[in-house]
N, C-alpha and C positions, 0 to 999 in steps of 0.2 A: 480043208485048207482055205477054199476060196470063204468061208464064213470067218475064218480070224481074220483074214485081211481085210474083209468089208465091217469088221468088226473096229479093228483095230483104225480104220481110215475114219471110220464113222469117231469112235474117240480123239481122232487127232484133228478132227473140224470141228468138235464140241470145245475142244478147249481152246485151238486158236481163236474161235470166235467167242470165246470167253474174255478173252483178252483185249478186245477190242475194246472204243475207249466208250465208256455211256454220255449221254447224251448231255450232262451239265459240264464233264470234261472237252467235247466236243465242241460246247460253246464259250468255254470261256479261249481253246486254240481259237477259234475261229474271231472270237473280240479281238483279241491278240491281232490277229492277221488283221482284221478292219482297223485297227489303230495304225499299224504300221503303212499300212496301205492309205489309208485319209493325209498321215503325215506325205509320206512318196508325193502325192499330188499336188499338196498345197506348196512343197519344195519344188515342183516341177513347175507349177504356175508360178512361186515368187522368180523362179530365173527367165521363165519365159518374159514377165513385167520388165525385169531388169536387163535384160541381152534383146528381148525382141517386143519393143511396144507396139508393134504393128497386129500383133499377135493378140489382141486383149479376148477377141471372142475365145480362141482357144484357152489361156489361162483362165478366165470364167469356167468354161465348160469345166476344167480340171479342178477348181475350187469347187465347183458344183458336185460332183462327185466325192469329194473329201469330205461336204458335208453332208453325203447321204449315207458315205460309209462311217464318219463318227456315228451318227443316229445310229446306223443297224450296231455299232460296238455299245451302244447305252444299251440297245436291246435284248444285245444279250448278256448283258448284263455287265458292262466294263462301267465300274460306278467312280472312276478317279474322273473326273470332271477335264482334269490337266492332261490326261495322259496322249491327245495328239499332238498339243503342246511341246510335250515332255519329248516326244517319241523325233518330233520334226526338230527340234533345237541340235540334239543327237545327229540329225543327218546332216544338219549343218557343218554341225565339226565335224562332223567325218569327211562332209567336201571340203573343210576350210573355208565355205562360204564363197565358194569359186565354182562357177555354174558351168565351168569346161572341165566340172573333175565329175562328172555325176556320172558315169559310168560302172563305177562298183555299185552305186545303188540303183540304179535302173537293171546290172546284169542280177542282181539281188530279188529286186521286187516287181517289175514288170507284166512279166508272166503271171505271176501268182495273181497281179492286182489286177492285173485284167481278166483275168479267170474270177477272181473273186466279183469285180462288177458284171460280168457279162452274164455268168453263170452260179450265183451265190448255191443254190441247193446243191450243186455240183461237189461243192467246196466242201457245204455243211455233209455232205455224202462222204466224201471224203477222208474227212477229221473222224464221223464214226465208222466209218471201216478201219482207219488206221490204229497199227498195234501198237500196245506199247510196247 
């Protein structure tokens, strides 16, 4: 009895990790997340510009990282040139371009984007464990 179960447990870890996603799926999620994430910042830095110019070290700092996370999305491969572009105009209308509405996108992307700079392998860990 206890060999079918270790039998049967044993094929039930073989296929769920079958399913898990391989490794050019895992980076083109994780480009994804780096796009969306470069955009977050570069929208966080043009409000901070706009509502608080005292603030310029900080909105630098947050442009700076928007463009270290576009880089790692060329890296891995994200080839649309436009796409934090694309991804940050998006956030726009979604605030309506009113920098006292960024709430749904800070509760959206915050976490992740700090997770994603602080601890990129973590992430990339992550996207290949998860199932589809």
């Amino acid at each position: 009895m206890s060999r079918i179960i270790l039998t049967l447990s044993l094929v039930l870890t073989l296929a769920t990790a079958a399913r898990a996603f391989d490794e050019p799926t895992a980076r083109r999620h994780m480009a994804g997340e780096c796009v969306a994430c470069a955009a977050y910042y570069d929208v966080i830095a043009n409000c901070l510009e706009a509502t608080r110019p005292l603030d310029k070290d900080l909105a630098e700092r947050y442009r700076s990282i928007s463009r270290k996370l576009a880089g790692q999305a060329r890296e891995l491969g994200e080839e649309n040139e436009w796409a934090v572009e694309d991804a940050e105009a998006d956030m726009a209308r979604e605030i309506r371009q009113d920098c006292n509405a960024l709430g749904p996108i800070k509760d959206r992307y915050k976490e992740i984007c700090r997770g994603l700079v602080e601890k990129p392998k973590a992430r990339m860990n992550y996207w290949l464990e998860r199932r589809n």
